[in-house]
C-alpha positions in Angstrom: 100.0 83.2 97.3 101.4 86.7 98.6 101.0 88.9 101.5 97.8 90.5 101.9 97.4 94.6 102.9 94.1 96.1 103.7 92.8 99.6 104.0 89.7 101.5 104.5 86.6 100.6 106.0 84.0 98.7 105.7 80.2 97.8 107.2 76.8 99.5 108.3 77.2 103.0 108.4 80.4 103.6 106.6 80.0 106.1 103.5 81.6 107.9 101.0 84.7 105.0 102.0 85.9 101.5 100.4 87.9 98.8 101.4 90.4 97.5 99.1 92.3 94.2 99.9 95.2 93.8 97.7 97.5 90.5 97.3 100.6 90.5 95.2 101.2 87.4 93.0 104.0 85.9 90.9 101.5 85.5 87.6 98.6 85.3 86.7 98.1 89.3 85.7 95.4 91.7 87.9 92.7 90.4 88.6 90.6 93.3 89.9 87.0 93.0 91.7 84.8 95.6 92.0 81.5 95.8 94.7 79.6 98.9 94.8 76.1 100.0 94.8 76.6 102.4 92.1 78.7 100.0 90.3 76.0 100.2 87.0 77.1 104.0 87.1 81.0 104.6 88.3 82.1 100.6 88.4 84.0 101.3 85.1 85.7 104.3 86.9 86.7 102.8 89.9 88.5 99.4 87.7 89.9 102.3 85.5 91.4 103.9 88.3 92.2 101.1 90.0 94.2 99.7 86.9 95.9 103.0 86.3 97.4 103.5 90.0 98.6 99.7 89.5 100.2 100.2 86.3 101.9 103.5 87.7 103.7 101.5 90.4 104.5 98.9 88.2 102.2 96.0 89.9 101.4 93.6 87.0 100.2 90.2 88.9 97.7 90.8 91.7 94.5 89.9 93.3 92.3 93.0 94.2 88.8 93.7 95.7 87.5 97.3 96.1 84.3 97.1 98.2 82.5 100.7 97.2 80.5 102.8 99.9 80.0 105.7 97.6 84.0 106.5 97.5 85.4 109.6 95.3 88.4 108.9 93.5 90.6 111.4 95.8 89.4 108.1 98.8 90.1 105.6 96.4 93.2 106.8 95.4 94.9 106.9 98.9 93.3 103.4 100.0 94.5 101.8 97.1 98.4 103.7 97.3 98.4 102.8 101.0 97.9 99.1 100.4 100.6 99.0 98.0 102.8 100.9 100.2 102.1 98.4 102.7 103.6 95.5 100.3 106.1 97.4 98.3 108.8 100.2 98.8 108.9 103.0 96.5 109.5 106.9 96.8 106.6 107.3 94.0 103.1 109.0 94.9 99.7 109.0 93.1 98.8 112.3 93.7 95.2 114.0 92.9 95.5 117.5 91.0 95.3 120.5 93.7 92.2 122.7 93.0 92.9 126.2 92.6 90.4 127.0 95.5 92.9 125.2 97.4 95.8 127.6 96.9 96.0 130.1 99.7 97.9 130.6 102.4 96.5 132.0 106.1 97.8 135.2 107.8 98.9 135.2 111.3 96.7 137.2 112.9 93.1 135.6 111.6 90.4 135.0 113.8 90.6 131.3 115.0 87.2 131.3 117.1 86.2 128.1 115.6 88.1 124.9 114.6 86.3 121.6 113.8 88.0 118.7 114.3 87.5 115.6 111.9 88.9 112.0 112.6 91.8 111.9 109.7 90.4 108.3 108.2 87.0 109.0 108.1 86.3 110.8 104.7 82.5 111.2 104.5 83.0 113.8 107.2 85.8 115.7 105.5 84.2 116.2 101.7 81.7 119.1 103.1 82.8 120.3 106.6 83.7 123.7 104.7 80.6 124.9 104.2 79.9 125.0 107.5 82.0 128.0 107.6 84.2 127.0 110.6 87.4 129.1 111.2 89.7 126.3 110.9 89.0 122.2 109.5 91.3 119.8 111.7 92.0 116.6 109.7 93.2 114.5 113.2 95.6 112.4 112.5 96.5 111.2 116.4 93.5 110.0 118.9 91.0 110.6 116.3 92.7 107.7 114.3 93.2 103.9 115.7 96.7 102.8 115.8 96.8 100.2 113.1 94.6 102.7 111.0 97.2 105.7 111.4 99.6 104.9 108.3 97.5 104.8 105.8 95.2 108.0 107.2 98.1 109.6 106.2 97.5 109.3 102.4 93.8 110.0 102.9 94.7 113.2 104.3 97.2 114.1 102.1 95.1 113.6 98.9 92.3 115.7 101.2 94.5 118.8 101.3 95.0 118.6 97.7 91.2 118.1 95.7 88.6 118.9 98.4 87.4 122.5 98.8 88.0 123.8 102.2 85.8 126.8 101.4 88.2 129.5 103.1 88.9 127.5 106.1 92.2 127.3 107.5 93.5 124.4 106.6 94.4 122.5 109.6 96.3 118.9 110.6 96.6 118.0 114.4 99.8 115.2 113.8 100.9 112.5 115.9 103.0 112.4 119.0 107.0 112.0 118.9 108.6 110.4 115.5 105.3 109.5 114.4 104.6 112.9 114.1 107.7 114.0 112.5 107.0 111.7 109.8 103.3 113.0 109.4 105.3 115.7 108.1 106.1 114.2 105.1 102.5 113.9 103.9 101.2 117.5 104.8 103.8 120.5 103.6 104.1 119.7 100.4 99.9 119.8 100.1 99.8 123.5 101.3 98.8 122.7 104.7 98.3 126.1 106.7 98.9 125.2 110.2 100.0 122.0 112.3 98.9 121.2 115.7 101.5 119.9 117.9 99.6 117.7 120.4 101.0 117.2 124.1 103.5 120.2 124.1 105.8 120.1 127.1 109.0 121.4 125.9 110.4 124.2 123.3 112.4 121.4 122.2 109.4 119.7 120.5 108.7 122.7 118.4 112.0 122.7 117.8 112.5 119.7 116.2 109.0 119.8 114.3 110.6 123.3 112.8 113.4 121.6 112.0 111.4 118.5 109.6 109.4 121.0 108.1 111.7 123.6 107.2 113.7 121.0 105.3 111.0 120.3 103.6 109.7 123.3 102.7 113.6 123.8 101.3 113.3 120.8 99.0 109.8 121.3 97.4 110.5 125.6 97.3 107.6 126.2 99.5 107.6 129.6 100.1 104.0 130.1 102.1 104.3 130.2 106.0 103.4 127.1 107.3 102.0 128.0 111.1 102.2 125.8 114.4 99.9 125.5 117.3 100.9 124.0 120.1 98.2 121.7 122.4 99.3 122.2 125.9 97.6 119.2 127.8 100.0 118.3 130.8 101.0 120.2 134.3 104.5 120.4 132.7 103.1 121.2 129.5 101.3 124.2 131.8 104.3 124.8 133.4 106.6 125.6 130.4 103.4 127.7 128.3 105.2 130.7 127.9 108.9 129.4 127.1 106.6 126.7 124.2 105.1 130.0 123.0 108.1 131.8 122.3 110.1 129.0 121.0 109.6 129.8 117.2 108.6 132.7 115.4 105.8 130.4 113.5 103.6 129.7 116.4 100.2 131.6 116.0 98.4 130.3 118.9 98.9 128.4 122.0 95.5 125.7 122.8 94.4 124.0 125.5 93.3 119.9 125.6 91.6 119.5 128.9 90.8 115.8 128.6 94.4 114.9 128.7 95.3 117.4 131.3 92.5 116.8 133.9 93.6 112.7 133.4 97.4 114.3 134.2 96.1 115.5 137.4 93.8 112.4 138.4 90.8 114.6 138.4 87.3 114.9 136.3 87.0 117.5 134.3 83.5 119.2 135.2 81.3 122.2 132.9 82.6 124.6 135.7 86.1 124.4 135.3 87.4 125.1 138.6 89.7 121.8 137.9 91.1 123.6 135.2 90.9 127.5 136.0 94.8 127.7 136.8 95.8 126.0 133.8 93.5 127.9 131.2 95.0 130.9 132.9 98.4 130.0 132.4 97.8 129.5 128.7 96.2 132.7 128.3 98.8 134.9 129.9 101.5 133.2 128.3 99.9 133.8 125.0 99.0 137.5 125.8 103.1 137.6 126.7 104.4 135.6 124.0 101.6 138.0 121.6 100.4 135.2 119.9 96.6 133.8 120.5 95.1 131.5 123.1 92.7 128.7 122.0 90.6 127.0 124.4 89.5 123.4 124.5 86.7 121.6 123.1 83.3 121.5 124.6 82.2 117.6 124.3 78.6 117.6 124.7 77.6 118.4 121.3 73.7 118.4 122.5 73.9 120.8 124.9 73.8 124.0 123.1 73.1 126.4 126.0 75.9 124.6 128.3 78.0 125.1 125.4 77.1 129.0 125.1 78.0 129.3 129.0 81.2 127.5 128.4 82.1 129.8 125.1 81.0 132.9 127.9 83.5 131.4 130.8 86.1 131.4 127.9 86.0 134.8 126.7 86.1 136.4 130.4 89.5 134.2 130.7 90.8 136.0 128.0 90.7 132.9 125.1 90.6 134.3 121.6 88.3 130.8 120.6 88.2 126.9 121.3 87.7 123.5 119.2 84.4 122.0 118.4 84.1 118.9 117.3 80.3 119.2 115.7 79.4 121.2 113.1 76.6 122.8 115.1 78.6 123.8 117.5 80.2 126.5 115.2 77.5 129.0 115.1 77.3 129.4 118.6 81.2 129.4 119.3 81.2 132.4 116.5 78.2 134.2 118.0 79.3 134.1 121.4 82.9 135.3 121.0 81.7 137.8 118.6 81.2 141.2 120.9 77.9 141.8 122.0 75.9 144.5 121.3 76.3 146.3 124.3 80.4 145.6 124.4 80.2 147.4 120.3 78.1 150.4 121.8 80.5 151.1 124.5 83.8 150.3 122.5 82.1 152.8 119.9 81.5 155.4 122.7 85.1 155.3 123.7 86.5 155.0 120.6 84.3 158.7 119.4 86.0 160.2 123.1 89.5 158.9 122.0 89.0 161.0 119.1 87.4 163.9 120.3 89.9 164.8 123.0 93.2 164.3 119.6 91.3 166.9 117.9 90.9 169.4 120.9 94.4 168.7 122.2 93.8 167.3 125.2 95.8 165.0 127.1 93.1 163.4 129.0 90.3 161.1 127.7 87.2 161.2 129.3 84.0 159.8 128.9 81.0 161.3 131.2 82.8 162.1 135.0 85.5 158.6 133.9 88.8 159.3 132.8 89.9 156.5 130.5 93.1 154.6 130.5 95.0 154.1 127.2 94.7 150.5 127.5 90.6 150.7 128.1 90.8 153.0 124.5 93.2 149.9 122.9 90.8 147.0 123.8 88.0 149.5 122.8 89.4 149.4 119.0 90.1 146.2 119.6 86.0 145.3 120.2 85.7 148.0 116.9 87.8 145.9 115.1 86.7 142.3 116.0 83.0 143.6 115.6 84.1 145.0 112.1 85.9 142.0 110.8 82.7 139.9 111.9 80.1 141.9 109.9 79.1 143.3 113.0 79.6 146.6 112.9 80.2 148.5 109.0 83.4 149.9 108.2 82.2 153.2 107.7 80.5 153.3 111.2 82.6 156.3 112.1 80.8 158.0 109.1 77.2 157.1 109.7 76.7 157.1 112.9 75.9 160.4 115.2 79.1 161.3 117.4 78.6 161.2 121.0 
C-alpha cells in the first residue's frame, strides 16, 4: 500500500465541496469510488472526470474515493490535482477553460467601497458572491484558510479565477504572509487576477519583493494587463511606515486597514468607537491622500448589526476612507449606500459646482456662493461629490442640462 493525500471537506454542512482520498499503488489499475447524492444524475461525470485528470498525469494504479456534496467540476478538479500534487512532482496543471466574462482587467481609479471577503477553500460561498454586486470578491488565502488546508486552497482558487463569473467584480486574492505568499503567486497571475492584497505590510521591501515574483511572471506567460497591489497595514510599524509602503511601487491602488491585528499589536480591544484606532486610521488616510492612491478601511465584524454598521461606514467617510471590507454579503448594500453622497452633500456640491461656472463665464476671479467666497479646493471636492454621485447612478450625467441654474 502507498501514501495517502487528502483534500477537501467533508460532513454536516459542507456544500457545493467533496473530499477525495487518493492512494497510489504499484498494480492493480484505478480503482475509483464515487459517493454523492446526485450520483443517479452526475456520478458518471464525476468518475469521467476523475479518470481523465488521472490519465493526464499519468496515474495508472490507484485507489480513489470522491465523497460528493454537490461539487462542480471547476471544485473537483483542483481537489483531485491537489491530492496528486501532494504524492507526485510535476510542472503539469489541469486547468478549467477561462470564461470570456472573465477577461477584463480593472482601472486604477475604480470605486472600491465594498470588498467581500471569502475564505479561499470554501467553494459554496465563492460560486455566486457576484451577484451580490460587491465592488471587489476577496478569495482569502491567509487567516481565512487553516494551515494544513492552505496548499491545496491554492488550486481551488486558481481554477475559481478561471470558470466562475465574477459578475464585474474586481477580482481580488488576499495571499499569505512571507514565502508562502510569494509562492501564492504562482497560482493567481497567470488566471487574470486584478489585484493582490499584501497582508501585514511593514516595509516597502515587501512590496518590493511581491513586484519582483509577479513581474517575472507576468514576463513568462506575456501578461500584459496591470495586475494592482493593496497593501493591509495592520501593525504600529506597519502604521509607522504608511506613506513610504504607499509609494513604494507604482502598482499600488489603495492602502487598507486590518484593525484586528493592529489593536492585538497594541494589547488593546478594539471597541465600535474607534478611539483605539483613531491615530492609526488617520495615518493611513493621509498617507494615501499623499501617496494619491485610495484608503480602505477595515472590516465591520458584526454582520447582524446593520445600524452599528451604518454608523461605522459614517465614522469612516468623515476620516477621509474611500470604502472598507465586509465580510457578509448583506453588509454591501449599506457600505455602498452610506459612502455614496447624500442627498444634501449632491445638492450643495451641485450649487457650487453651477457658481464655479458662473463666475468662468463672467470673468471673475472670485467664486462666491451667497455672502461665502469659495476656496478652489471646496469647488475640487465639490466635482468630486458631482462625480462620485454620477458614477453611482445618483445624480444623471446630463444634470447640468436639466436642472435649473442657481
Amino acid at each position: 500500500m502507498g501514501e495517502i493525500a487528502t483534500t477537501g471537506n467533508k460532513g454536516k454542512g459542507v456544500r457545493s465541496d467533496c473530499f477525495v482520498t487518493l492512494e497510489l499503488c504499484d498494480q492493480g489499475g484505478i480503482q475509483l469510488q464515487v459517493e454523492s447524492k446526485v450520483a443517479v444524475m452526475y456520478g458518471d461525470d464525476i468518475r469521467n472526470e476523475a479518470l481523465e485528470i488521472l490519465d493526464y498525469f499519468g496515474i495508472t494504479n490507484a485507489i480513489i474515493k470522491i465523497e460528493d456534496s454537490g461539487a462542480l467540476s471547476l471544485v473537483i478538479a483542483a481537489r483531485l490535482e491537489a491530492a496528486i500534487k501532494k504524492l507526485i512532482k510535476t510542472d503539469k496543471a489541469w486547468l478549467p477553460p477561462m470564461l470570456p466574462e472573465n477577461a477584463y482587467s480593472t482601472a486604477r481609479d475604480r470605486n472600491r467601497f465594498s470588498r467581500l471577503y471569502l475564505p479561499g477553500n470554501s467553494p459554496s460561498l465563492m460560486i455566486n458572491a457576484g451577484i451580490h454586486k460587491p465592488n471587489g470578491i476577496i478569495l482569502d488565502l491567509e487567516d481565512a484558510v487553516a494551515p494544513d488546508k492552505k496548499y491545496e486552497a491554492r488550486f481551488l482558487v486558481r481554477n475559481a479565477l478561471r470558470a466562475i463569473d465574477f459578475y464585474g467584480a474586481e477580482r481580488m486574492v488576499r495571499i499569505n504572509q512571507g514565502d508562502r505568499g510569494i509562492e501564492d503567486l504562482e497560482y493567481l497571475i497567470p488566471h487574470n487576477v486584478n489585484l493582490i492584497l499584501l497582508p501585514k505590510c511593514e516595509k516597502p521591501e515587501q512590496v518590493l519583493k511581491v513586484n519582483v515574483k509577479i513581474d517575472h511572471i507576468r514576463k513568462v506567460n506575456g501578461i500584459t494587463a496591470p495586475v494592482w497591489i493593496m497593501p493591509i497595514i495592520e501593525s504600529a510599524l506597519g502604521v509607522i511606515n504608511a506613506y513610504s509602503i504607499a509609494c513604494s511601487a507604482d502598482n499600488i491602488v489603495s492602502l487598507a486597514i486590518g484593525l484586528e491585528d493592529y489593536t492585538a499589536d497594541l494589547g488593546t480591544k478594539r471597541t465600535a468607537e474607534g478611539n483605539e484606532s483613531f491615530f492609526a486610521r488617520s495615518m493611513v488616510v493621509n498617507a494615501s491622500r499623499a501617496a494619491g492612491i485610495q484608503p480602505i478601511d477595515s472590516v465591520f465584524s458584526d454582520v447582524g448589526d446593520m445600524e452599528g454598521l451604518r454608523q461605522n461606514v459614517l465614522r469612516s467617510k468623515a476620516l477621509g476612507f474611500d470604502g472598507m471590507g465586509c465580510i457578509h454579503p448583506r453588509q454591501i448594500i449599506v457600505i455602498h449606500e452610506t459612502f455614496a453622497p447624500l442627498p444634501d452633500e449632491i445638492d450643495k456640491a451641485k450649487k457650487i459646482v453651477f457658481a464655479f461656472h458662473k463666475a468662468q463665464e463672467q470673468g471673475l476671479g472670485v467664486v462666491a456662493l451667497g455672502t461665502k467666497m469659495i476656496d478652489p479646493p471646496v469647488v475640487k471636492r465639490a466635482l468630486n461629490t458631482i462625480n462620485l454621485a454620477v458614477k453611482m447612478n445618483k445624480l444623471a450625467e446630463n444634470w447640468r442640462e436639466t436642472h435649473e441654474q442657481i
